[in-house]
C-alpha positions as CSV (number, residue, x, y, z in Angstrom):
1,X,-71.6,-12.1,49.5
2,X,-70.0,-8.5,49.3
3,X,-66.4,-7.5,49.7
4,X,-66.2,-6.1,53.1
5,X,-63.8,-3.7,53.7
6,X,-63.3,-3.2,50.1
7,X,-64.2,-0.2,47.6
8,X,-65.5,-1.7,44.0
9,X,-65.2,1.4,42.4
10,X,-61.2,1.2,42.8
11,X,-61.6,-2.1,40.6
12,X,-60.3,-1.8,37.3
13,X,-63.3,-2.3,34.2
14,X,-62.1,-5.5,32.6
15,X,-63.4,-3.7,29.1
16,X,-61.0,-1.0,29.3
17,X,-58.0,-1.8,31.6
18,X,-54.6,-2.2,30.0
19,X,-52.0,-2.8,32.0
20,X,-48.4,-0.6,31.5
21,X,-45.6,-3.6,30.9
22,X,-42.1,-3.0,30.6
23,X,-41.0,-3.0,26.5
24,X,-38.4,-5.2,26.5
25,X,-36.6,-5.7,22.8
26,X,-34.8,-9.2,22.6
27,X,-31.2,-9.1,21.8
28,X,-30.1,-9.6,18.6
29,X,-28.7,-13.0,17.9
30,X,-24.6,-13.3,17.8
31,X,-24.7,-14.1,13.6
32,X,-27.0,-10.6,13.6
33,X,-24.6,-8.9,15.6
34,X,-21.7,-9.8,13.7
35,X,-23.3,-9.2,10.3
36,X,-24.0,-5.5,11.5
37,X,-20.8,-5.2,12.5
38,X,-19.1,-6.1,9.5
39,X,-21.6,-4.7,7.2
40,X,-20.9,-1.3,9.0
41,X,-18.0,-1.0,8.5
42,X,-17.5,-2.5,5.1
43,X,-20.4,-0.3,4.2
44,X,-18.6,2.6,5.5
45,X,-15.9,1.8,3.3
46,X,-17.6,1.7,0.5
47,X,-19.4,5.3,1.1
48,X,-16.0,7.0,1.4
49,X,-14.6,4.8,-1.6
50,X,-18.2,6.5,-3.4
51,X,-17.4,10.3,-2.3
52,X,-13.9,9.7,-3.5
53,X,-15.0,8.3,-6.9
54,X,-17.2,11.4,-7.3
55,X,-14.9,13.5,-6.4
56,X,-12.4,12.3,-8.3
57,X,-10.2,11.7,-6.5
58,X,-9.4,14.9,-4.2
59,X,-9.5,12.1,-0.9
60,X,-6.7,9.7,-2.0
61,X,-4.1,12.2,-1.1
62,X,-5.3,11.9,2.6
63,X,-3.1,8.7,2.8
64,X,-0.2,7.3,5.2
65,X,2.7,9.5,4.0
66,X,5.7,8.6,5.9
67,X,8.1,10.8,7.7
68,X,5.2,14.0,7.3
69,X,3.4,15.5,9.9
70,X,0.1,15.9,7.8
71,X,0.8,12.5,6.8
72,X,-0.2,11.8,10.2
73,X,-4.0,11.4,10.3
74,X,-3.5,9.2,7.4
75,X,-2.8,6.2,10.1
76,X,-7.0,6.8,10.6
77,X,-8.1,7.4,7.4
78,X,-5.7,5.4,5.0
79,X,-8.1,2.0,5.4
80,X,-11.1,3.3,4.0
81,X,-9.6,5.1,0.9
82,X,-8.9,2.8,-2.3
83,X,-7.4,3.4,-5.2
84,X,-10.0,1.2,-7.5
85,X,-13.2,-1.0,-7.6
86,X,-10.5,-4.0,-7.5
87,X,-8.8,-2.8,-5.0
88,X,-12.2,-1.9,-2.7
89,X,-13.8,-5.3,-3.3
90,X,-10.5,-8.0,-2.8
91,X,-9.9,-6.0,0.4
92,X,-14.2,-6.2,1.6
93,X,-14.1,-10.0,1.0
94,X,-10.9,-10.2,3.1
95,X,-12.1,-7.9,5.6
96,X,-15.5,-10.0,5.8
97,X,-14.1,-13.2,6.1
98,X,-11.2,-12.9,8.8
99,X,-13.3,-10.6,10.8
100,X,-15.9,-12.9,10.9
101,X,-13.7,-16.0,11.8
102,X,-12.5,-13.1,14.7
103,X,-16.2,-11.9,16.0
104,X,-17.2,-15.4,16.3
105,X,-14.3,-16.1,18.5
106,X,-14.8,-13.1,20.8
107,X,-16.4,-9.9,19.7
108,X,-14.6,-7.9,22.4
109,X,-11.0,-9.4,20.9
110,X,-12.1,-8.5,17.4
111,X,-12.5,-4.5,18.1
112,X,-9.0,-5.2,20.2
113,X,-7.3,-6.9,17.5
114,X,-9.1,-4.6,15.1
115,X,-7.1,-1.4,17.2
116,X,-3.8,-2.9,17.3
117,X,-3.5,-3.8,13.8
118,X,-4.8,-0.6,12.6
119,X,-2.6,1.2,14.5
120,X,1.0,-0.7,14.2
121,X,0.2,-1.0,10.5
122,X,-0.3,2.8,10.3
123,X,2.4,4.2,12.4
124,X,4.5,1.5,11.0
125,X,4.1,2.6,7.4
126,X,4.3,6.0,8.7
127,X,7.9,5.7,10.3
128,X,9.6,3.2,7.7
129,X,8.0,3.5,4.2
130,X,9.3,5.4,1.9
131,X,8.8,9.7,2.5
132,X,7.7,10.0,-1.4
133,X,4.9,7.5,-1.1
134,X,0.9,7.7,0.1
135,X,-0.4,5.0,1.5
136,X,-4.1,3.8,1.2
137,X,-6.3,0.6,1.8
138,X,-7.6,-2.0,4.5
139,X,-4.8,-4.3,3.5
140,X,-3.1,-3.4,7.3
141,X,-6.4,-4.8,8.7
142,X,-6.4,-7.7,6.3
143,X,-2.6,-8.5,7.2
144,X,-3.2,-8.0,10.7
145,X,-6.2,-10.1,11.1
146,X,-4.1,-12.9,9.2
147,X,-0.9,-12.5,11.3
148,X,-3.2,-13.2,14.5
149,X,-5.2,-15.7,13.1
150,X,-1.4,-17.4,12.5
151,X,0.3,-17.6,15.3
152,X,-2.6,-17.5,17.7
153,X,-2.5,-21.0,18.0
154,X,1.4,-20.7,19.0
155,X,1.2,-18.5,21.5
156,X,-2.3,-19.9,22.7
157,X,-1.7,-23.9,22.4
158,X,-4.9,-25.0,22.1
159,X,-6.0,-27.8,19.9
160,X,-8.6,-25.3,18.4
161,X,-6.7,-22.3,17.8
162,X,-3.5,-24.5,16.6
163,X,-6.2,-26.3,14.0
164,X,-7.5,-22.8,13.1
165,X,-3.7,-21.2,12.9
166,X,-3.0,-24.2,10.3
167,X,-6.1,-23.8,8.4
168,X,-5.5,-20.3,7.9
169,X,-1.4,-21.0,7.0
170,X,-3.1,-23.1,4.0
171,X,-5.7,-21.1,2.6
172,X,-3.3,-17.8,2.8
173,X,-0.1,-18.7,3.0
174,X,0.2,-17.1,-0.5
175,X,-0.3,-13.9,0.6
176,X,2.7,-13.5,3.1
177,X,4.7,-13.0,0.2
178,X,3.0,-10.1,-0.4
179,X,5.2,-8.6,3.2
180,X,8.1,-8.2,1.0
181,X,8.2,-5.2,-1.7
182,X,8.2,-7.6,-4.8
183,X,5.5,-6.0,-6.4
184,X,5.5,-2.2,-7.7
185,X,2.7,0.2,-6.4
186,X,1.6,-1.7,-3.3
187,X,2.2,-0.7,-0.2
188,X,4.0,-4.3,1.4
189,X,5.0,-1.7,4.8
190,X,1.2,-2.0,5.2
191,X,0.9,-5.6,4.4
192,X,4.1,-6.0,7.2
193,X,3.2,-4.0,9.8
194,X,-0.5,-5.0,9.9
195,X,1.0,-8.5,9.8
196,X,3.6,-7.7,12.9
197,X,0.4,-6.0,14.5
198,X,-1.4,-8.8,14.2
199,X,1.1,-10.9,15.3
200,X,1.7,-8.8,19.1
201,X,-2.4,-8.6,19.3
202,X,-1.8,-12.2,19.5
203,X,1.1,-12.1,22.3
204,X,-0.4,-9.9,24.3
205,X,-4.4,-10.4,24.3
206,X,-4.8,-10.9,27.6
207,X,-2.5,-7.4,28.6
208,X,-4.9,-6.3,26.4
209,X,-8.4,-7.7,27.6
210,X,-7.3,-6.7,31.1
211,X,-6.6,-3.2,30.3
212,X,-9.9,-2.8,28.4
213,X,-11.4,-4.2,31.5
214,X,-9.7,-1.7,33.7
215,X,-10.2,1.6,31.5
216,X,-14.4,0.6,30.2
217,X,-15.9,-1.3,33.0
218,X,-14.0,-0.4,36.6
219,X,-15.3,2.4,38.6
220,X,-11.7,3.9,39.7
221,X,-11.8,1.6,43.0
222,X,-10.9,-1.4,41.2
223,X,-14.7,-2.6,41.2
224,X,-16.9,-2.8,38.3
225,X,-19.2,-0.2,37.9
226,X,-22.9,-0.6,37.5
């Protein structure tokens, strides 16, 4: 029987008909996600530590220097100058493993955290440290990502974060003495402030999630956008 009432030449050939789908690329998975993250930035690290080294030098001078007003953009650039291969590689493997302990918790609150402490620990050093010095290294991010790590569990009470906060007390308690200037040639107003930073991220997350809410994903009506 025919197909009244229909045109068989508007039927596609079934030997040459390919049908237009959406392309869809899946998501990457959340240990992907946080191993670009890290690896982008440690990375970057490394490039600028590279340029320096073949430049010998000239971009260490572009450090926290306290009390000076081209000292200033230091608070941005200070963590990814280093002074030496030593230097570059303790602070990566720090970097790496706190953040990573942090990304898995929340990636949102890791770039948060990351903001805070990069910032206190900067302008910190900036204010306070000494006006003679230059100030360069991750170590305020390291510090910072501790001090939250620390006393989350205090101001969060959880059994989790408390269990985490006293891991971490354990496996780095060692380096809080490194907050106090009793070593020559490192920069402990780094180590503090990133701590401190780390510390307020900690107090005021939630301030801090709902801001970040309000400024990135609201419309201006107080509804998210599309």
């Amino acid at each position: 029987m025919g197909d009244s009432g229909k045109d068989l030449g508007d039927r596609p050939n079934p030997l040459t008909y390919s049908p237009v789908l959406p392309v869809t690329t899946a998501p990457p998975s959340e240990f992907n996600l946080h191993a670009q993250i890290l690896l982008t930035f440690v990375g970057l690290i490394w490039v600028v530590w590279l340029a320096d080294e073949i430049s010998r030098g000239t971009l260490k001078k572009n450090g926290v220097r306290p009390q000076s007003e081209e000292g200033l953009s230091g608070i941005l650039f200070a963590p990814f100058l280093h002074d030496d291969f030593r230097h570059i590689a303790a602070n990566s493997i720090s970097l790496i493993a706190l953040g990573w302990i942090l990304l898995i918790r929340d990636v949102e609150d890791f770039f948060l955290i990351t903001a805070v402490v990069w910032l206190v620990s900067g302008l910190g050093t900036w204010i306070f440290g000494n006006s003679k010095s230059n100030h360069i290294g991750a170590s305020g991010i390291v510090f910072g990502y501790l001090g939250f790590l620390i006393s989350q569990g205090y101001f969060e009470r959880s059994v989790g974060t408390i269990a985490l906060s006293v891991l971490m007390l354990l496996i780095y308690g060692r380096m809080l003495w490194l907050v106090f200037p009793i070593r020559d040639k490192m920069s402990w107003e780094m180590h503090l402030f990133g701590f401190l930073g780390g510390v307020l991220a900690a107090r005021y997350l939630l301030v801090l999630r709902q801001w970040f809410e309000t400024v990135f994903f609201e419309d201006g009506t107080g509804n998210r956008g599309d």
